[in-house]
C-alpha positions in Angstrom: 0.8 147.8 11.1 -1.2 145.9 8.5 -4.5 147.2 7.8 -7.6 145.2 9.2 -9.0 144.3 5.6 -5.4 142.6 4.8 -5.1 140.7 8.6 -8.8 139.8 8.1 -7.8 138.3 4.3 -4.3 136.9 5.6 -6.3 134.7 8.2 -8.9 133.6 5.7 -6.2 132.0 3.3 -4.1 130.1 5.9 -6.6 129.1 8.6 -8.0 126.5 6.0 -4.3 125.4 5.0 -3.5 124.6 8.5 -6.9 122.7 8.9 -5.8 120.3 6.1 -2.4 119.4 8.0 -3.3 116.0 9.3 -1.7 112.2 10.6 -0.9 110.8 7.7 0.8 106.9 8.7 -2.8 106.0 10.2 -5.3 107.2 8.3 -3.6 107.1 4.2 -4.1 104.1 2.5 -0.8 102.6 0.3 1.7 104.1 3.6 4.7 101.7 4.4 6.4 102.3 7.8 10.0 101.2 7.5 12.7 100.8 10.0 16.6 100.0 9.7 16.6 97.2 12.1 14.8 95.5 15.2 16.0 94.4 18.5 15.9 90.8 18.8 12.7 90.5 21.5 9.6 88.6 20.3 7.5 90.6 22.7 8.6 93.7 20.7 7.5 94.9 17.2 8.1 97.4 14.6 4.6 98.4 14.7 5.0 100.0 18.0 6.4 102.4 16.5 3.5 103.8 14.9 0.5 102.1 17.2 -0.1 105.6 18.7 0.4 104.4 22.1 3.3 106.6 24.3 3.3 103.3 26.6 5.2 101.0 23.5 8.1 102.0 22.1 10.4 100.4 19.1 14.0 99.3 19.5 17.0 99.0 17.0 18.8 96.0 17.2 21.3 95.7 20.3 24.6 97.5 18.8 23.0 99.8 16.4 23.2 103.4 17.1 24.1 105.7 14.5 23.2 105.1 11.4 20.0 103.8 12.3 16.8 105.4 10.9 13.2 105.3 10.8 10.7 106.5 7.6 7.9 105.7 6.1 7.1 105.2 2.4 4.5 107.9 1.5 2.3 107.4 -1.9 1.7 109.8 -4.5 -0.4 112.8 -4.0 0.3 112.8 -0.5 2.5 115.1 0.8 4.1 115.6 4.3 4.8 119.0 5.2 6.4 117.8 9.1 7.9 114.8 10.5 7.3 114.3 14.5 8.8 111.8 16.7 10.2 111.4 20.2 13.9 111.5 20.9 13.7 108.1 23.1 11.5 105.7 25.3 9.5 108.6 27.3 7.8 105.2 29.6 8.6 104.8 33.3 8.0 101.8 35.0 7.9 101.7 39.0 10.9 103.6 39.8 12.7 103.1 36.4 12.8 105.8 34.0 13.3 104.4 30.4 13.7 107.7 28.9 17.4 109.0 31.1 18.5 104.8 31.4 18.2 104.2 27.6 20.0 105.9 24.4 18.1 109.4 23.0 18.5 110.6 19.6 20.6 114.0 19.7 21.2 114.9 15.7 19.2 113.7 12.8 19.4 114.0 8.8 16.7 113.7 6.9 16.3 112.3 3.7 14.0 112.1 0.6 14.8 109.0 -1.1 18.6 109.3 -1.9 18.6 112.9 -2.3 19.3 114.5 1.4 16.7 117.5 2.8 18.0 118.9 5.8 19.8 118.0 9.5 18.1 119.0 12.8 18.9 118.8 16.4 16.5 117.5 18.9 16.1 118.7 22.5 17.7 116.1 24.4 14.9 117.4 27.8 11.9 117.0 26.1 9.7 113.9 26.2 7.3 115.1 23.9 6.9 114.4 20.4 9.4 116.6 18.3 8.7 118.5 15.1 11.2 118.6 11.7 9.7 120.6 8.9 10.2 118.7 5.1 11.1 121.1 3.2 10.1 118.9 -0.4 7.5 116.6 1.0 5.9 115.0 -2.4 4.8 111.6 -1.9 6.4 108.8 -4.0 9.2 108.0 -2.1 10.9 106.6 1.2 11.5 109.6 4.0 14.1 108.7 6.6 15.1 110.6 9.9 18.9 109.6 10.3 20.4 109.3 13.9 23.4 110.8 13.4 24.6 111.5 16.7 23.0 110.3 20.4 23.0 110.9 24.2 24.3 107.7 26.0 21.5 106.3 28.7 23.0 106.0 31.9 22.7 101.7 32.0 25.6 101.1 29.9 24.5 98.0 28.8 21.5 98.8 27.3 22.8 99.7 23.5 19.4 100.5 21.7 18.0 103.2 20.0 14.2 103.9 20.9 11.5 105.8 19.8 8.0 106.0 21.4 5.9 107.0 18.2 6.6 108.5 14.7 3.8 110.7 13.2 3.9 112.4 9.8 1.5 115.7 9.3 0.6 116.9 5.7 -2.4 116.5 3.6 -3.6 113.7 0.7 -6.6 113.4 -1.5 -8.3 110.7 0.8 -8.5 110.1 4.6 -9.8 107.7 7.0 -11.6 109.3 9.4 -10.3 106.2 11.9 -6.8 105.5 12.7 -5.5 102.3 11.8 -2.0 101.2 12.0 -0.2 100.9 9.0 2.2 98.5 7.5 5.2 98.5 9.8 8.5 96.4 8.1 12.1 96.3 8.7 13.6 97.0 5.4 16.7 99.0 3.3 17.2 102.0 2.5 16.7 101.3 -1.1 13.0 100.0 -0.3 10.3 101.2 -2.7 6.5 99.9 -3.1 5.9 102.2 -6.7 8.1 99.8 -8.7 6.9 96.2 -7.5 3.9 96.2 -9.6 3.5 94.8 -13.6 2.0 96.5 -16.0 -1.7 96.8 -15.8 -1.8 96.0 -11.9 -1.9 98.4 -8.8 0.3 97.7 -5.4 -1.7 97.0 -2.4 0.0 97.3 0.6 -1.9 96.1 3.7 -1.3 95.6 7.3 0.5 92.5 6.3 2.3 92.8 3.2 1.9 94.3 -0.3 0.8 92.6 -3.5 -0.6 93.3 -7.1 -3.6 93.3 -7.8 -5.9 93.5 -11.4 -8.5 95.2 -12.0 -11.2 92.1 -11.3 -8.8 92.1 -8.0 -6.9 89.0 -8.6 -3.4 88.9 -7.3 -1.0 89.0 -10.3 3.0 89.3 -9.7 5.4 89.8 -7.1 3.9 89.7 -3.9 5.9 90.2 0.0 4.3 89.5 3.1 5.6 90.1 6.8 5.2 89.1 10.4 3.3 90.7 12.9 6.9 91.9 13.8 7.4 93.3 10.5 10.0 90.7 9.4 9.9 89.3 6.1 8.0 85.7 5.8 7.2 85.3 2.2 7.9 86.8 -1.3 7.0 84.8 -4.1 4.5 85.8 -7.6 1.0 85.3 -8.3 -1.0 83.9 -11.5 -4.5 84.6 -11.5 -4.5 84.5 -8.0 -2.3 81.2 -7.3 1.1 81.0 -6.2 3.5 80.5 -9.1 7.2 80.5 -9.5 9.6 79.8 -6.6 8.7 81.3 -2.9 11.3 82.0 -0.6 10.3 81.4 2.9 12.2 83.3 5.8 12.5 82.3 10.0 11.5 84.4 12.9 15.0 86.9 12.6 14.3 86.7 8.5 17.1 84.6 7.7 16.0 82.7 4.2 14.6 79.1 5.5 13.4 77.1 2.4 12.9 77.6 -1.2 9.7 76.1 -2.8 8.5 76.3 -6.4 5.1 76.7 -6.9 2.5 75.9 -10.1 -0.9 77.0 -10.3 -1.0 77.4 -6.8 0.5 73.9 -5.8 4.0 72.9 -5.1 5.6 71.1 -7.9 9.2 70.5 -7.9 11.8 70.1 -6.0 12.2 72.4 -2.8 14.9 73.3 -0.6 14.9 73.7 3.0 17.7 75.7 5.3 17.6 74.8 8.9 20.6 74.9 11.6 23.0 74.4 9.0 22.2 71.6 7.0 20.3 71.8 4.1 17.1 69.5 3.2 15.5 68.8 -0.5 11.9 67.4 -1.4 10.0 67.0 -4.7 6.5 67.9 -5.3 4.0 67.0 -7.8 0.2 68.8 -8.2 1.1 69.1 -4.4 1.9 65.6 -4.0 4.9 64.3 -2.7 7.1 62.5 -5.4 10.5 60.7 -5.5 13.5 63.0 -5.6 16.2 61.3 -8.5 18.5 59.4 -6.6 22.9 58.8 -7.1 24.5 55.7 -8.4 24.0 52.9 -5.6 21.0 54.4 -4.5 19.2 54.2 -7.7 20.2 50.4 -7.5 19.0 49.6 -4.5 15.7 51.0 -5.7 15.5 48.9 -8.5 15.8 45.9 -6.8 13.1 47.0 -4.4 10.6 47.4 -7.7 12.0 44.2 -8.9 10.6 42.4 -6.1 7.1 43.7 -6.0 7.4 46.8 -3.8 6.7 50.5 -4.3 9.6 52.4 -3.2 10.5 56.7 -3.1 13.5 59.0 -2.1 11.2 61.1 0.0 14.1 63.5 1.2 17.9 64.1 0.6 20.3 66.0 4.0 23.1 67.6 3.3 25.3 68.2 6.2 28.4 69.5 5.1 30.1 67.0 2.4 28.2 64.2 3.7 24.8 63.2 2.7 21.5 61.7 4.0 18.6 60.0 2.1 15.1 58.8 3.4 13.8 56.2 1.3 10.2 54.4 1.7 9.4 51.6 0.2 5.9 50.0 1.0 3.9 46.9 -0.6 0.5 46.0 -0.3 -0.3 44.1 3.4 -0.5 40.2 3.1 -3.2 40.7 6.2 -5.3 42.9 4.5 -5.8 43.7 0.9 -7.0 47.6 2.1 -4.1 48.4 3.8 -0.1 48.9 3.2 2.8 48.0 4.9 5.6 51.1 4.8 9.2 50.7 5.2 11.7 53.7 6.0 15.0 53.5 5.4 18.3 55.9 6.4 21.1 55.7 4.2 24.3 57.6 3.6 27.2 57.7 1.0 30.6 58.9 2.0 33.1 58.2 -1.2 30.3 56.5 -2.9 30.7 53.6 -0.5 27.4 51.6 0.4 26.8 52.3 3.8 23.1 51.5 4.9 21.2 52.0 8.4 17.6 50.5 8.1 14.8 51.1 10.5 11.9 49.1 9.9 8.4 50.8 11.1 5.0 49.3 9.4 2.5 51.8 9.8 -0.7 52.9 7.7 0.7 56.4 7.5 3.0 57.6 5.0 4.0 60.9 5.6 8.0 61.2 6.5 9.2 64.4 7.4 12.5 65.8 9.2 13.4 68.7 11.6 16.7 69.5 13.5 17.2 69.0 16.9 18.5 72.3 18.9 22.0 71.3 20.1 25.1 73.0 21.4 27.6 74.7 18.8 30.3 71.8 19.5 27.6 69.1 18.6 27.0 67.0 15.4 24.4 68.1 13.7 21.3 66.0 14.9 17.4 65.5 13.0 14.5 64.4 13.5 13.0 61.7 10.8 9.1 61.3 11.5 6.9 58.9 10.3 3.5 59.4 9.5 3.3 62.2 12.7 0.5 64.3 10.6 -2.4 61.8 11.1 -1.1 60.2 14.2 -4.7 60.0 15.5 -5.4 56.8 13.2 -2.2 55.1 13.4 1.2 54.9 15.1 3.3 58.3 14.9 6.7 57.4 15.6 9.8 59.6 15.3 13.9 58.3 15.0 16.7 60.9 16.0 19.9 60.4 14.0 23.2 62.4 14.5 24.9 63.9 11.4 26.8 63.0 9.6 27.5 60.1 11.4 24.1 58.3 10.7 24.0 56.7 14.3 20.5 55.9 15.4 20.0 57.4 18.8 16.4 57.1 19.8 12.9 56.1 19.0 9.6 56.9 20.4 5.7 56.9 19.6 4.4 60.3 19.3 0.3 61.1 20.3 -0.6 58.1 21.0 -4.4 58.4 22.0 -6.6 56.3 24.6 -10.1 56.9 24.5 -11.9 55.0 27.8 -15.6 56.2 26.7 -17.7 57.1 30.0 -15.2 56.2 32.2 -12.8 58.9 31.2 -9.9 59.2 28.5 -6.3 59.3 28.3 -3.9 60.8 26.0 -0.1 60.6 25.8 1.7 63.2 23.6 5.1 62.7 23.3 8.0 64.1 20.9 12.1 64.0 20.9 14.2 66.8 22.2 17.6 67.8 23.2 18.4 68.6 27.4 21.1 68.4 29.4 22.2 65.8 32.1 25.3 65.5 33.7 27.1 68.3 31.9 26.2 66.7 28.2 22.8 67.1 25.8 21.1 63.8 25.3 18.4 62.9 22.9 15.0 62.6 25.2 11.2 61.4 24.4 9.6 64.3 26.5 5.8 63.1 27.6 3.0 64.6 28.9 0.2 62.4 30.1 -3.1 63.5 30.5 -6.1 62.0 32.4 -9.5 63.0 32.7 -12.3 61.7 34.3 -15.6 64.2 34.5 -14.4 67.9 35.0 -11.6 66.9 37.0 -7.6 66.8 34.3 -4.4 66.0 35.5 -1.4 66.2 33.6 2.3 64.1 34.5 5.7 65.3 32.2 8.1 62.6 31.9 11.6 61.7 30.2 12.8 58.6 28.9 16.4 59.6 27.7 18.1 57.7 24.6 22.1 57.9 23.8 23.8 61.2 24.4 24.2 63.4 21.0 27.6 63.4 19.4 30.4 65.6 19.4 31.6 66.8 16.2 35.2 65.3 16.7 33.1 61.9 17.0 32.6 61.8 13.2 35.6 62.5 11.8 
């Protein structure tokens, strides 16, 4: 038996130790939570993972199972000296226990960066939150807890891996006092937030993204920001604190959606837009919309357009496999009024350099032309929507064509938010826009509208449909 001088000493030196070990995800400034994947579910996010709430849980995406990890990006002069997590979804709800129904985690590796620490297996009983000591826990680098092997839940069908809440314990210079939750991404293995950074900047990493930033605190360099979901939504550079360079912009399940190049925080040149398989391109100038440079015939046709006194654009080019789509406007000044111009939009394809032309007329004040793709089924022709002027619609006609591609048939047109104001007496508004449904076993191109009337307190709203031409099968264009 130890003396009582020595037991007295032995407690002095590790009592305060042991006070130091605290939370580290929520309360350490420059922390990155990362996760291998995310189940596809709007209503779920990777930053339940570290929200400390028992009640929320995060999910891998459907099919994942081993292989799959979780970690968090520590900063340096932290260190973590344990790693706790649960083993699965520990809710019930009603008579449903998530934790036995869905996948737990059995066997797990750890991992310091690329250099491996130690493996550990979990107790497959135990709801709580499980400890795994790190034996090198120096901050600088991207820990990850491995699922190596699992338990099966007994629903077959549910083929996630979950896990309630991930805590890291250790000490670091500086702590909040007040939990906060952390940036939560999905991200590689290979992520790092040390190296992002120029030279005479410091990374900031926040609850939405990470950026550089000077010492006045102007954003210089690469720069990443993420979803409340912690998917990826924009990476792009900054120049004094403007967007510079080309961003990439990504959807909801971070798939790349558009390029768009950037100067002193305008967009000037010509961007790139991805959307259900066809591909889009604009050009920008100081922010402004300019002419994209248009082929042979095209070009032409243009000219002759100047020739005879009008102002005409290539406002957008679609390509839809080896077929292409232009918008053209051309407008001139009104012969009504000297204030006002008349626009013209035009659709026109090329197939073998061939003139092929499809014009539809709309004069309108408004000169904003834009185009989105219609959802359709997978043995459909690609289908968009060109809209004219649908950004101010409130002081002039909005109206919107549908056009199959790459046939270039015109399928549908309709006025979009068109507004009634009645004064005292009440008002009425009609908001209406195209879209895709199904009637009689086949998707048609509809103008869905909702009209609303008010008089006083009292609002009643009516939906209605006015269907245009079914949408085009694939074969149909060949």
């Amino acid at each position: 038996m130890r003396p009582p001088a020595l037991i007295l000493l032995s407690l002095f030196v590790t009592t305060p130790a042991a006070a130091r070990s605290r939370e580290l995800l929520r309360h350490l400034d420059g922390v990155a939570v990362v996760v291998s994947s995310l189940v596809d579910n709007r209503r779920i996010s990777t930053r339940e993972l570290v929200d400390g709430d028992l009640s929320t849980a995060w999910n891998s995406r459907t099919g994942k199972l081993v292989g799959e990890w979780v970690g968090f990006w520590l900063p340096a002069g932290a260190r973590v000296e344990q790693i706790k997590l649960t083993i699965g979804d520990v809710r019930r709800k009603g008579i449903r226990d998530l934790f036995v129904l869905n996948h737990r985690i059995h066997k797990v590796r750890l991992w310091r960066g690329r250099t491996k620490l130690s493996e550990h297996t979990l107790d497959l009983s135990s709801r709580a939150l499980q400890s795994i000591a790190v034996r090198d826990g120096r901050g600088g680098a991207l820990f990850r807890v491995e699922i190596i092997t699992v338990e099966p839940g007994k629903k077959r069908r549910w083929r996630e891996i979950c896990v309630s809440e991930l805590q890291a314990w250790g000490s670091a210079p500086k702590l909040h006092p007040k939990a906060h939750t952390p940036l939560a991404i999905v991200g590689a293995a290979t992520t790092r937030f040390d190296a992002l950074c120029p030279r005479g900047t410091q990374s900031v990493i926040g609850a939405s993204g990470q950026d550089c930033r000077d010492t006045t605190g102007k954003r210089q360099g690469p720069a990443r920001y993420y979803t409340t979901r912690g998917i990826l939504r924009f990476s792009g550079s900054f120049r004094d604190d403007k967007r510079s360079g080309t961003w990439l912009l990504y959807d909801a399940r971070g798939k790349l959606a558009a390029r768009v190049p950037y100067r002193a925080g305008k967009k000037h040149g010509v961007s790139t837009r991805y959307e259900r398989g066809l591909v889009g391109h604009a050009r920008f100038e100081a922010g402004k919309p300019a002419s994209l440079k248009a082929p042979g015939w095209i070009a032409a046709w243009m000219a002759t357009q100047r020739k005879a006194g009008a102002k005409v654009a290539l406002d957008f080019a679609i390509e839809a496999g080896q077929r292409r789509v232009y918008g053209l406007h051309t407008w001139r000044k009104s012969s009504q009024s000297p204030n006002h111009e008349t626009h013209r939009y035009v659709l026109a394809t090329a197939k073998r350099f061939q003139k092929v032309l499809d014009e539809s007329a709309l004069d309108t004040t408004d000169n904003e032309s834009t185009w989105r793709a219609l959802r359709t089924s997978r043995y459909d022709a690609p289908t968009i929507v060109v809209s004219h002027g649908a950004g101010n619609s409130r002081f002039g006609p909005a109206r919107e064509v549908a056009v199959a591609l790459p046939c270039l048939k015109k399928l549908h047109t309709t006025t979009v938010q068109v507004n009634h104001d009645h004064g005292s007496h009440g008002s009425s508004d009609t908001d209406c826009a195209l879209v895709t449904r199904w009637k009689s076993k086949r998707q048609i191109v509809s103008a869905r509208c909702v009209d609303s009337q008010s008089t006083g307190d009292r609002e009643k709203r009516t939906t209605r449909f006015d269907d245009g031409s079914p949408v085009l099968r694939r074969g149909a264009c060949r």
